[in-house]
Structure formats: C-alpha cells, structure tokens
N, C-alpha and C positions, 0 to 999 in steps of 0.2 A: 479582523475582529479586534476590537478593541480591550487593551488587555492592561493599561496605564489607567493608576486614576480609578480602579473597579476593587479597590479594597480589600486585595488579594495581594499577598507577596509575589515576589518576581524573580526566583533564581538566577535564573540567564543560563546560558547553554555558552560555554566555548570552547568550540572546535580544535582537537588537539592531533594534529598530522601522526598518522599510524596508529589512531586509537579511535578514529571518530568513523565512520562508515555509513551511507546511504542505505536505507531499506525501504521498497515500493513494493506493496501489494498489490495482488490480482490487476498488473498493467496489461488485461485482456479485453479481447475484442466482443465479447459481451456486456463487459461494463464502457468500455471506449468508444467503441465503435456503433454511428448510428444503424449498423445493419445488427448490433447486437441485441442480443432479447431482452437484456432488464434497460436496452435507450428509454421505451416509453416515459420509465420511473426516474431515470437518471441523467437524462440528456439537457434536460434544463440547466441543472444544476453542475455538471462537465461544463456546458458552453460558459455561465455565467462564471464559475471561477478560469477559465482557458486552463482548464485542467490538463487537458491532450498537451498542452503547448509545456505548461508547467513541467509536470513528469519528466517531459522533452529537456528541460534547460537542467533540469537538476544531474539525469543520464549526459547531458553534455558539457556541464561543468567538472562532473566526477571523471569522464574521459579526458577530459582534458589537465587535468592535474594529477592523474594518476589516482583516485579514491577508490578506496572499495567499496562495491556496489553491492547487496545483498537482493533479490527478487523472491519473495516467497507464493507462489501462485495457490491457485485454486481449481482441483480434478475431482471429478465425480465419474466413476467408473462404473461399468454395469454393477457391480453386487454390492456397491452403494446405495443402487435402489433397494437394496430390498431390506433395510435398516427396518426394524421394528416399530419404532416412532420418532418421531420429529418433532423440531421447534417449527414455529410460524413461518420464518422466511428460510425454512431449509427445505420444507413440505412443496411454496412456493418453487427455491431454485429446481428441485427433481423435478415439478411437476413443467415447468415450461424445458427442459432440459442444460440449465446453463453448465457451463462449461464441462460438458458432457466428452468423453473421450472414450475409445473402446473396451481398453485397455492399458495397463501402467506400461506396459512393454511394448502396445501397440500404437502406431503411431498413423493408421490407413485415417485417410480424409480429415488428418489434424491440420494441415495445413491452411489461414485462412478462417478455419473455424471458429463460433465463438471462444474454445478454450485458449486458440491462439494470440500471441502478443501482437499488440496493436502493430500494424505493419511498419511505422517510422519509428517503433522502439527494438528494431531487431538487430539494427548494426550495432546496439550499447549493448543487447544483453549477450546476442551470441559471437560476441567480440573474444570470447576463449580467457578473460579477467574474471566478468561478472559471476557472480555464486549464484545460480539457481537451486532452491532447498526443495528436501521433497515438499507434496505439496498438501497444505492446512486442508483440511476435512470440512469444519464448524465455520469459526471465524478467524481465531486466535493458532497462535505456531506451538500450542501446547502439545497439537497430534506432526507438526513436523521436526527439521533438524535444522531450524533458523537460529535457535538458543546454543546448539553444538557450532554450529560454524562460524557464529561471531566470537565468541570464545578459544575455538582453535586459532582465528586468525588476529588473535590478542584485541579486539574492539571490546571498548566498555561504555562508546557512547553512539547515538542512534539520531541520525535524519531521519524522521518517518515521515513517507508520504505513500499515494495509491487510493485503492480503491479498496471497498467503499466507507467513508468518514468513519461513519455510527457504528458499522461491523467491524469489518475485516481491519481498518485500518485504528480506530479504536481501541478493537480487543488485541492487536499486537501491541498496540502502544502499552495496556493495561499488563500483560503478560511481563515484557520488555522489564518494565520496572521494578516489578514482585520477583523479575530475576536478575537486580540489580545492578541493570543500564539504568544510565544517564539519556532522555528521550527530549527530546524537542520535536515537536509535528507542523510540518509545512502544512497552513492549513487553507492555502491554495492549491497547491498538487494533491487535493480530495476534493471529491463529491460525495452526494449522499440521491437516496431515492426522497423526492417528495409527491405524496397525495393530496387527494383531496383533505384529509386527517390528519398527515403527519409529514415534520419537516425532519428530516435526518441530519442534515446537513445541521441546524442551527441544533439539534440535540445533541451533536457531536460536539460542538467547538464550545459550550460550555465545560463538557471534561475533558477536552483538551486542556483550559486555560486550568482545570483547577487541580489538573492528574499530573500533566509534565511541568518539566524544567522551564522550560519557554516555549514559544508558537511564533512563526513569524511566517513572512511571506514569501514567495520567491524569491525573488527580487534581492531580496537583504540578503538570502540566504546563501545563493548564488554570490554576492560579494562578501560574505564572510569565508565562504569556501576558498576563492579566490585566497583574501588575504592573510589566509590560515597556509596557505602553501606556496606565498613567494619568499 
C-alpha cells in the first residue's frame, strides 16, 4: 500500500529489543487453510498477499532472534451459540461453524480442526516461548488477556499481523492503541474476505495507514527485526 506522497503524516515505528513484540490473530486453519470454511471468501486474498508464507517469515524471524511472540486466537464454544443476538459476520461465523471447538477444556477432535493452527505455524507457536491468550469472542482482545500479557511482559510496542484484515486484525490494532501501544501492521501477513460487494482487504488498509504508527511489508519488516537485534 502505498503510504508516501498520500498527505498523511508518517510516524514510523522503531523497533526497541525487549519492548517491541509480535502479535498474529486467528493464525487458524479456517482462515488459512483451503480446507477451511471462510477459504471460499478469503482464499483469493491469502494467496494474492502469500499471506501463509508471510505469517511464516515473521514467526521465523521472531524465533530466530529470540522476540516475543503474542498469538491471540479465535473459539466459539457450544453456549456461544446460544448468544441472544449478533452482528452480521458473527451470525455468519456460528452459522457455518468456524472455529468451533467443544469445549474451553475440551480438547476431542481439535486437532486439525478448522479452530486448529495452521499446520507449518506449530513448531513457532507451541515452542513453550510463544503466549497464546485466552481467546477473543467478537473481533477485538477487549473479551481476552492480550492487553494483561503484553504489559506483564513489559511490551509497549506491537507488530500486528493475522487474520482477518478488516476484523480481527483491525479491531486489535484499534484496541492496541486506545490502550496505549505503539502499533505498526504488516499489511502483507493479513487477508481480508472479498465478494461480490465488498473488499475487506482494501477497507482495512485505509485504517491501517490512517490508525497506526506505520504499515510496512514483510519483507522490510523482517529486516528491521533483524537489525534491531544485532
């Protein structure tokens, strides 16, 4: 996205070793994977940014420099259904079951599952480092404990990336900042759902560019991680 030259200030984001930390949303196998149930709406827009791949370099540059990694997911658990009313794309998730799981303690036929992590992001996240928080409800970490654990583990500044652009990865970025992180959003390691109506993806990266500190790509970001911890 082009973010020079567009008439908008430009903060910049840099990366301070021991303060700066990774956060990826809902890296599961219903938004990643094309066996998962929102691929239909979402798989375009995964392939066209190499999203899968993206996710990947950023989980492998954090392993590899020692960064802390935050994963905040996404569970709907049976007496989820029976919520009184809904928004549009929450009516939606229940109704095709995404990331459906039995129970908070149960764990029978999670494995695999759409709520399960995409199969090549397993050895970053359950490498016994990475924080997995409980898990967001809505969009936003305002129903989990993403906010307590970046703050017990002293971060005050935030890589956002994951899934999906416009929601989930959006409304943490929006959260993030009203709770006084510092946010930059990879806005290659997101996708968004587009229809026939509506593009997610290009709705999101407007407030990206006009919400955060900065937006950049992999690529840069991965080399700034780098030369923020040699």
């Amino acid at each position: 996205m082009k973010k020079e030259n567009d008439g908008l200030p430009l903060p910049g984001f840099t990366i301070e070793k021991g303060k700066t930390a990774i956060v990826i949303t809902d890296p599961q196998n219903d938004f990643l994977s094309p066996e998962g149930v929102a691929w239909g709406v979402v798989g375009k827009s995964v392939m066209d940014n190499m999203t899968v791949d993206n996710i990947e370099q950023l989980f492998k540059i954090a392993n590899e420099v020692d960064m802390q990694v935050f994963v905040s997911p996404h569970y709907y658990y049976p007496h989820d259904h029976t919520w009184k009313f809904e928004g549009t794309l929450e009516k939606l998730m229940h109704n095709i079951g995404m990331f459906d799981r039995p129970g908070a303690l149960d764990t029978n036929k999670f494995e695999n599952s759409g709520a399960d992590w995409l199969q090549r992001y397993k050895p970053y996240i359950n490498n016994g480092k990475t924080v997995v928080t409980s898990p967001h409800k809505v969009y936003g970490p305002e129903s989990n404990d993403l906010v307590l654990q970046l703050r017990k583990a002293g971060i005050d500044k935030v890589i956002l990336g994951g899934m999906s652009a416009n929601l989930c990865a959006e409304s943490h970025m929006r959260e993030l900042i009203e709770q006084g992180f510092e946010v930059m959003v990879v806005t290659d390691a997101t996708a968004a759902a587009i229809t026939e109506h509506y593009n997610g993806y290009e709705a999101a990266l407007v407030n990206f560019r006009m919400i955060a500190s900065d937006i950049n790509n992999t690529t840069d970001t991965v080399k700034m991680i780098r030369a923020a911890y040699q």
